[in-house]
C-alpha positions in Angstrom: 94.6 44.5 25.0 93.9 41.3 27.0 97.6 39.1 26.2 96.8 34.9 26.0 98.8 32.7 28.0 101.1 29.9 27.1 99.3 27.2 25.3 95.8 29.3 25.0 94.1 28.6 22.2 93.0 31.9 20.7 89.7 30.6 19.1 88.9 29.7 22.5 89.7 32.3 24.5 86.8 34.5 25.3 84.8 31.3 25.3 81.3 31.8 27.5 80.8 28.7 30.1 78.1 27.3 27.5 80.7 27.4 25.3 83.0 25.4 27.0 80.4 23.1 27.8 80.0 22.6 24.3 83.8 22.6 23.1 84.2 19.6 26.5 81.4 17.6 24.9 82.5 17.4 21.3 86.2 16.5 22.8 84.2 13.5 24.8 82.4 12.5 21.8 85.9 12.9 20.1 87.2 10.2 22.1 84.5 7.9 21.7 84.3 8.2 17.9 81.0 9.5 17.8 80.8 12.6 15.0 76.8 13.7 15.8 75.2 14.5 18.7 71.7 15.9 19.5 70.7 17.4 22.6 67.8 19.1 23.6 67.2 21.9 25.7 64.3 24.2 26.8 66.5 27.0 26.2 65.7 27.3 22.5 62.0 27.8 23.3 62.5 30.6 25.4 62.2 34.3 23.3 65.4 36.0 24.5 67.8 33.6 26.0 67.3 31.2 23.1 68.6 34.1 20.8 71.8 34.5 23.2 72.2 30.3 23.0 72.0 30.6 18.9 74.3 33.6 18.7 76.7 31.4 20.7 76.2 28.5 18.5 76.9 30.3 15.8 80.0 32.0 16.8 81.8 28.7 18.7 80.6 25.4 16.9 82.5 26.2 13.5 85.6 26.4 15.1 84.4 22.9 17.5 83.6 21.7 14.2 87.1 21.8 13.0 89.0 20.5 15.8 86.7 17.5 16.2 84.6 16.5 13.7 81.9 16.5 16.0 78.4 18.0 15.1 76.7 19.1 17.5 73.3 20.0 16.6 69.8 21.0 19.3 66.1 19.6 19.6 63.9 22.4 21.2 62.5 21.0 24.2 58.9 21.6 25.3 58.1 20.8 28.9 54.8 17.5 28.2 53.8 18.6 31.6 53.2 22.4 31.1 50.6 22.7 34.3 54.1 22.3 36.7 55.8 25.5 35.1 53.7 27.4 38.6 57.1 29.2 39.5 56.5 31.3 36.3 52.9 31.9 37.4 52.0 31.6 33.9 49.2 29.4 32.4 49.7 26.1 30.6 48.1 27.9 27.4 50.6 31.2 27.8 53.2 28.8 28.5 52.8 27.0 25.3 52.0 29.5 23.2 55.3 31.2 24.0 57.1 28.1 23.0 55.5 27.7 19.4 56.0 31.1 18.5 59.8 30.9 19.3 60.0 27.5 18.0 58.6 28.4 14.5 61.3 31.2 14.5 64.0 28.9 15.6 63.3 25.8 13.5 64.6 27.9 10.6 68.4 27.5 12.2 70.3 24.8 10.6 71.6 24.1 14.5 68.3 23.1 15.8 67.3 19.5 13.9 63.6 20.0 15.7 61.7 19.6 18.8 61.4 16.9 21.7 58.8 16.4 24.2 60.4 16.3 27.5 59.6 15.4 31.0 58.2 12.7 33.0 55.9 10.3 31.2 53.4 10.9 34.0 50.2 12.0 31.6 48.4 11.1 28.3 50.3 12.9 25.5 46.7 12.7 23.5 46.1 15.9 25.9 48.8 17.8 23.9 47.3 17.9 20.5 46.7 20.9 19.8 50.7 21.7 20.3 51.2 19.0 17.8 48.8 20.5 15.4 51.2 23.7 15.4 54.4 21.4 15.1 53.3 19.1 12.1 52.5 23.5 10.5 56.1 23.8 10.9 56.9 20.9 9.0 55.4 21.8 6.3 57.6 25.2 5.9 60.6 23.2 7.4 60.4 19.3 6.4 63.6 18.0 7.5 62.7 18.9 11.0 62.5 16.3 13.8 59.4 15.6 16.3 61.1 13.7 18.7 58.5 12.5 21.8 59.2 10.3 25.1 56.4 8.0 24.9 56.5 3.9 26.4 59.0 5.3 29.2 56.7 3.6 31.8 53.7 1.0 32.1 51.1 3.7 33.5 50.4 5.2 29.8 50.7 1.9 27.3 48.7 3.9 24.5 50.9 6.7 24.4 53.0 5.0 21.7 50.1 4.7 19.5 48.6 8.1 21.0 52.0 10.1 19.5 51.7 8.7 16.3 48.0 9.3 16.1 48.2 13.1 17.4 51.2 13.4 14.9 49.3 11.8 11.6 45.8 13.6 12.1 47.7 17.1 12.4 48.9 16.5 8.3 47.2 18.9 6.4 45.6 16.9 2.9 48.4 15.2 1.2 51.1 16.4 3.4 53.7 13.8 4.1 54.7 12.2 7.3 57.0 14.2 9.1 60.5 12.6 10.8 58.9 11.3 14.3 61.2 9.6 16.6 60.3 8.1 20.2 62.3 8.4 23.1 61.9 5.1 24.9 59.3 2.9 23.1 59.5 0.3 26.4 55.8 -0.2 27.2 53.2 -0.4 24.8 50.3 -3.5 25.1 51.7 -6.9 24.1 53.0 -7.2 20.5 51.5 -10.2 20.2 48.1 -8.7 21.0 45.2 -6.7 18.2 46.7 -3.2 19.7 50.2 -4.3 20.0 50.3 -5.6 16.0 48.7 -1.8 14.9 51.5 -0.1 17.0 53.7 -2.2 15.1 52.0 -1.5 11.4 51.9 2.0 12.7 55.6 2.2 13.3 56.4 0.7 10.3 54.2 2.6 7.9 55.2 5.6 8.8 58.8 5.0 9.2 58.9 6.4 13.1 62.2 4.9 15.0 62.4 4.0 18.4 65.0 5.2 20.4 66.5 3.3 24.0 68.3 4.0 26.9 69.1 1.3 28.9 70.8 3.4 31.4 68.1 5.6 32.0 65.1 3.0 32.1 66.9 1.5 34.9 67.9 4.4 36.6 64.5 5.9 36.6 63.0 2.9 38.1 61.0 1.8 34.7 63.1 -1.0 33.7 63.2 -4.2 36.6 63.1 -6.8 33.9 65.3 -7.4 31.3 63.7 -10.4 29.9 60.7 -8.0 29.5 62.6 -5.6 27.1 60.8 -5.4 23.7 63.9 -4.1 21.9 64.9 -7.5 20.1 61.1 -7.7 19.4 61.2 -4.5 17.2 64.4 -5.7 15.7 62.8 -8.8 14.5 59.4 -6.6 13.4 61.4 -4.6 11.3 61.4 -1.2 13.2 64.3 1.2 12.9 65.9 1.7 16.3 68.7 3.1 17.9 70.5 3.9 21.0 70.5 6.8 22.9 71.7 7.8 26.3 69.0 10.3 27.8 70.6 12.5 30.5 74.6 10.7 30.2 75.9 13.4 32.7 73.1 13.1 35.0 74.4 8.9 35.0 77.6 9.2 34.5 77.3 6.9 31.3 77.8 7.2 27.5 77.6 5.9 24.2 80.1 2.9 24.9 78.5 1.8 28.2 75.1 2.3 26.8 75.8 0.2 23.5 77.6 -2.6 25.3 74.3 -2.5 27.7 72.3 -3.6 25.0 74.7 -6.1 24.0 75.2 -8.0 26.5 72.3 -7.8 28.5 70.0 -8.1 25.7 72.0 -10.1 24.4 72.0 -8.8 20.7 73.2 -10.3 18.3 76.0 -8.8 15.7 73.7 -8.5 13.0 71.0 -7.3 15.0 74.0 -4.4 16.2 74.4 -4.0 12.7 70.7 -3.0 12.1 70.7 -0.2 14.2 73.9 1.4 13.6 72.8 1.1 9.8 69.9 3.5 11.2 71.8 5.4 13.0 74.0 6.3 9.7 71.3 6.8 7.9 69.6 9.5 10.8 73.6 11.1 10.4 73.5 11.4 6.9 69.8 12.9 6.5 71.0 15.4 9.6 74.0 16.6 7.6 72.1 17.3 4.3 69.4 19.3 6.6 72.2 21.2 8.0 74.0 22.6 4.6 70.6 23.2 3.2 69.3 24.9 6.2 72.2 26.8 6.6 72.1 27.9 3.0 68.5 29.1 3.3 69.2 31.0 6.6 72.0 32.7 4.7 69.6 34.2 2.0 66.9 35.0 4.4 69.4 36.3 6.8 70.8 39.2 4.5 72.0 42.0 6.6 70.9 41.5 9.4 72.3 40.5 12.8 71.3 36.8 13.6 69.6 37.5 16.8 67.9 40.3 15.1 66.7 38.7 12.4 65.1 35.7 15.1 63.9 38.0 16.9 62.1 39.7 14.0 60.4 36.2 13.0 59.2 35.7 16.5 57.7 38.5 16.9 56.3 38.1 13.7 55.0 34.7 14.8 53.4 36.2 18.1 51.2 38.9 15.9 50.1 35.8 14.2 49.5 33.5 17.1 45.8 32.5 18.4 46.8 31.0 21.3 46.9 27.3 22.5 44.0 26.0 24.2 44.9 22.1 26.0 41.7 19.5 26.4 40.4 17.9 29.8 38.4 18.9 31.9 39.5 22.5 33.9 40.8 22.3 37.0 41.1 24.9 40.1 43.6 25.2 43.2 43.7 22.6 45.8 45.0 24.7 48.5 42.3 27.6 47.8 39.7 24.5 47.8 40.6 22.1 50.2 42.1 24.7 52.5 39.6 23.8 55.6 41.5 20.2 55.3 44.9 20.9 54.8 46.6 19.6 58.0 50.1 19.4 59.0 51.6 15.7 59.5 51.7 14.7 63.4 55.3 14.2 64.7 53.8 11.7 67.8 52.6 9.2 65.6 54.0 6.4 62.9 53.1 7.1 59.2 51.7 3.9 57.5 51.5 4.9 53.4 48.8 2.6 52.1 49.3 2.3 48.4 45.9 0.3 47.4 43.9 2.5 44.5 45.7 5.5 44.0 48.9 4.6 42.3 48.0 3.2 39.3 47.0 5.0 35.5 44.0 6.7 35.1 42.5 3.9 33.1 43.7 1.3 35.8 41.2 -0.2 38.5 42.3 -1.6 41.7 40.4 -4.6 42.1 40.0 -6.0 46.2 40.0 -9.4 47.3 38.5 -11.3 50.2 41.6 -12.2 51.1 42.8 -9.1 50.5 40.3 -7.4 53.1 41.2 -9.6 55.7 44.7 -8.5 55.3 43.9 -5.0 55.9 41.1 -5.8 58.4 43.6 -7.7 60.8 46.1 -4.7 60.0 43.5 -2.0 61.3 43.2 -4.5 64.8 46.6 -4.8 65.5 47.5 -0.7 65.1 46.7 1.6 67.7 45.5 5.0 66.5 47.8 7.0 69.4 50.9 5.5 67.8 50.3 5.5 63.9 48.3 7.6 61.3 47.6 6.7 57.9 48.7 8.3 54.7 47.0 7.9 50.6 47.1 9.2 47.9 43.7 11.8 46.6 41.9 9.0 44.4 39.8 7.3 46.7 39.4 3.6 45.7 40.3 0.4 46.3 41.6 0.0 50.0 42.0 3.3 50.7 38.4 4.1 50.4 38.1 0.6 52.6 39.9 1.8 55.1 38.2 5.5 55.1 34.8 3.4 55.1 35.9 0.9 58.3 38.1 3.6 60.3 36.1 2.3 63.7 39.0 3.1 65.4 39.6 6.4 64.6 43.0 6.4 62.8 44.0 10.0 61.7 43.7 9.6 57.8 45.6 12.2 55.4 45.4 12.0 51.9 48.5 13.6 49.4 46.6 15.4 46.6 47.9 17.4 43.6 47.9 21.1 43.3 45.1 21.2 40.5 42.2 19.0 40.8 38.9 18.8 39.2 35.9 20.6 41.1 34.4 16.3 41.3 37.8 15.2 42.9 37.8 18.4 45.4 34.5 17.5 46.5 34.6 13.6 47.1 37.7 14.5 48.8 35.6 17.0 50.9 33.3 14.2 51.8 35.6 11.7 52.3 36.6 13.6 55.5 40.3 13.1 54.8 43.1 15.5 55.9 44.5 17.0 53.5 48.4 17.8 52.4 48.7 19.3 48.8 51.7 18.3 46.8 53.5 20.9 44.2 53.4 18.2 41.9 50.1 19.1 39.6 49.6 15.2 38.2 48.6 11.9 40.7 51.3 10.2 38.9 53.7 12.3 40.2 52.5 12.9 43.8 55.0 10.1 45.1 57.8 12.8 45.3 55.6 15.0 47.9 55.8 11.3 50.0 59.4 11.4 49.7 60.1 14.9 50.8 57.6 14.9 53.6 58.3 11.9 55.0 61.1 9.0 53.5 63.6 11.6 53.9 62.6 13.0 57.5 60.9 10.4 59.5 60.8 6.6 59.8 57.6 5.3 58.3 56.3 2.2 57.0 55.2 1.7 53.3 52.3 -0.9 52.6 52.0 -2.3 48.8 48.5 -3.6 47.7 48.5 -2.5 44.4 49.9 0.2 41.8 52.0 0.3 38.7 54.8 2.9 38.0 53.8 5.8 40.6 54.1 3.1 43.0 57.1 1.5 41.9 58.2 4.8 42.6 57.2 5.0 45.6 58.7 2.1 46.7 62.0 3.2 45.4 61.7 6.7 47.0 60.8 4.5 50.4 64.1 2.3 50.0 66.5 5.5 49.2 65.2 7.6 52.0 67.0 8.7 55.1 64.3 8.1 57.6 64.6 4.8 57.5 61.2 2.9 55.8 59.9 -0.6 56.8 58.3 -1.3 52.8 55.7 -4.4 52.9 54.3 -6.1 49.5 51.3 -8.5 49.1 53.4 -11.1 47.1 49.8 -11.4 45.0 50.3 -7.7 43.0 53.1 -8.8 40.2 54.1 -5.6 39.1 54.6 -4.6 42.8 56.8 -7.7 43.5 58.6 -7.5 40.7 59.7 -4.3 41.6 60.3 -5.2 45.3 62.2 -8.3 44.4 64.9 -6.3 42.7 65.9 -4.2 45.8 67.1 -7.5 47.5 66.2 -7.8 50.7 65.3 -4.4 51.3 61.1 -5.5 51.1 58.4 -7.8 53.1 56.2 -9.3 51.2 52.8 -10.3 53.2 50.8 -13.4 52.1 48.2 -15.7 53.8 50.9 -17.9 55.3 53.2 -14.9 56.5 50.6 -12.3 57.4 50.9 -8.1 56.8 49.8 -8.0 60.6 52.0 -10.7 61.9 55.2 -8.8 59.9 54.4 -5.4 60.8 54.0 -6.4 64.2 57.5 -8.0 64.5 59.2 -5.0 62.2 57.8 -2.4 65.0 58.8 -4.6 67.9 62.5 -5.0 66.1 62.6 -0.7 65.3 61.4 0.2 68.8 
């Protein structure tokens, strides 16, 4: 028999590491007064280790429980970008399947208050509706349980506020209520003040969805460069239910305190409007207790004899006999390295990399529109460069000034274009005909492909990033540039707002090109300066 040791506590004592990690938390939360905590994890969609993670649960948080006061309770995370899970080498519709059948098992357990969306906001969520149409069917059986979704994280998908609610109210089945829908985020949306900002808003209100932010995390994640622009006070004053959240407080190094006197006093809220959202935040506690005796009741009676990962296991299983399948919209899309493998090239190490960020980086339902002015800029650019020192780099779209530039190449520049892993049979062949090298990025989404820039070249070369237009992906972009260790020269036309916005708030790290102070006259001087 294993003796303790002075001062070992004996309900803690053969403890797991998750264990711990929960027991630490609640202490934290302890501290900070806080008595309920969410957090999701992908964990509890995954068939056998999410029946270790409850039988954990089950066995350690009663005794947490009793020392803090502290419940700590689990939204079932679902990867929103499904086509990256390639390490798996499972499809998106396996993928998701698998997670609804252990979801609909797992919802049942008063621990887990629902699901959440996860993942970069990098995608139309409208593309995931027939996952939502097997979420809302869980609600029915469970109704208490949450659909949290990360919508409004960044400007490059403003409709995806409206889009969540949408996919969540047209999966009811007749006369089935609402379910609990919270957003994570709710930053961008189109202007409250506009036609489609005033139905987000009657939306939102309707069907009582609240908004969650993270001021931490906005920032950190390079969506947030404004605070004036914040629309929280906005919803405040609209009547929306919000609270605070912290969204990844280890990965910070923040919490509850910092994130609540972030919204204080740099968005300036006032006491009562404080007031307003703790009041929701009560309320949220108080709904989450209820959902948690009566769940755990019900459990109980269903439970019976049987072992608690048995008994999971036996309704997941049951679930998977019943499952169809999960079949995702858009158009299909094949392998870029099996189609564009004549063009895949490896990135010269005797020549400068000049990113050109001018029609690639923006949403799917954002144009890049050139100017005569514009032209010229690039146009003196492509005189002053000589091909045996620099190559260009773009992204796999094709438009705006990158396709100028593939269309007036009369000096020969080497041109390599950053595509991602899955693209449509239309995009492999213009990029076949564009006569572009290729290099394919393991990110499967153009909003994403900024990080394949990163590791190929901000972090291992010097290079020189060039900003005529973009929104998020290219914010991004110009962050990874500023960060990385090989040393980036970053220009931005001072015309593109969002751009400058974004460059203005690294201080000093950023040219910005105009008529007056030309792209060709800085560059020139930056490469004279660096040599």
């Amino acid at each position: 028999m294993q003796m303790l040791k002075d001062g070992e506590n004996p309900d803690y004592h053969h403890n797991t590491i998750f264990q711990d990690d929960l027991l630490w938390i609640a202490r934290s939360y302890q501290r900070q007064g806080i008595c309920y905590a969410e957090i999701s994890d992908t964990t509890m969609v995954k068939k056998y280790e999410s029946l270790q993670m409850l039988q954990e649960v089950h066995e350690i948080m009663p005794k947490i429980y009793q020392e803090t006061g502290v419940m700590i309770r689990f939204l079932a995370a679902i990867r929103r970008i499904p086509l990256t899970i390639v390490k798996d080498q499972v499809t998106p519709e396996d993928y998701l399947t698998r997670n609804l059948n252990v979801l609909q098992a797992v919802a049942l357990d008063p621990y887990v208050a629902g699901c959440d969306f996860v993942g970069e906001e990098i995608n139309d969520i409208i593309t995931l509706k027939p996952v939502f149409r097997e979420i809302v069917k869980i609600t029915k059986k469970v109704p208490d349980f949450v659909i949290r979704i990360h919508a409004g994280e960044n400007d490059s998908q403003k409709d995806n506020i409206a889009h969540s609610i949408a996919c969540v109210k047209d999966s009811l089945e007749p006369g089935q209520k609402m379910p609990h829908v919270r957003l994570g985020h709710g930053l961008y949306t189109y202007s409250l003040k506009t036609k489609k900002g005033k139905q987000v808003l009657r939306d939102l209100i309707e069907n009582d969805i609240v908004l969650e932010f993270q001021l931490t995390s906005n920032v950190r994640l390079n969506n947030l460069n404004a605070l004036e622009n914040h629309p929280l006070r906005q919803y405040l004053a609209a009547g929306i239910r919000c609270v605070q959240g912290t969204d990844g407080a280890a990965l910070y190094g923040t919490n509850s305190i910092d994130e609540q006197l972030s919204l204080e006093k740099l968005l300036e809220l006032t006491p009562e409007e404080m007031m307003r959202m703790k009041q929701t935040e009560t309320g949220i506690i108080e709904e989450s207790n209820i959902s948690y005796s009566r769940k755990k009741e019900e459990l109980r009676q269903m439970q019976g004899d049987k072992d608690l990962d048995a008994f999971f296991l036996e309704k997941i299983e049951e679930a998977e006999a019943r499952s169809g399948g999960i079949r995702l919209r858009g158009s299909r899309r094949v392998d870029a390295n099996t189609e564009l493998k004549e063009k895949i090239r490896v990135l010269p190490w005797d020549r400068l990399p000049v990113i050109l960020m001018g029609g690639s980086f923006n949403s799917e339902k954002r144009s890049t529109r050139m100017t005569e002015e514009g032209i010229r800029q690039l146009d003196a650019l492509l005189q002053c460069l000589n091909p045996e020192e620099v190559f260009f780099v773009i992204g796999n779209r094709i438009r705006g000034y990158e396709k100028y530039l593939l269309e007036h190449n009369e000096k020969g520049f080497q041109i390599y274009a950053f595509v991602p892993s899955l693209l449509t049979r239309d995009e492999c062949r213009r990029l076949n005909d564009a006569g572009v090298r290729i290099r394919v990025s393991t990110e499967s989404e153009s909003m994403g492909i900024y990080k394949s820039f990163n590791y190929e070249i901000f972090e291992r070369r010097p290079s020189v990033l060039i900003g005529f237009d973009g929104n998020s992906a290219a914010e991004n972009m110009i962050q990874e540039a500023k960060n990385g260790k090989g040393c980036s020269g970053i220009f931005i036309w001072n015309k593109s707002k969002t751009l400058r916005e974004k460059a203005a708030s690294l201080e000093g790290y950023v040219h910005f090109f105009d008529e007056k102070n030309t792209l060709a006259d800085q560059l020139a001087g930056y490469l004279e300066q660096s040599s």
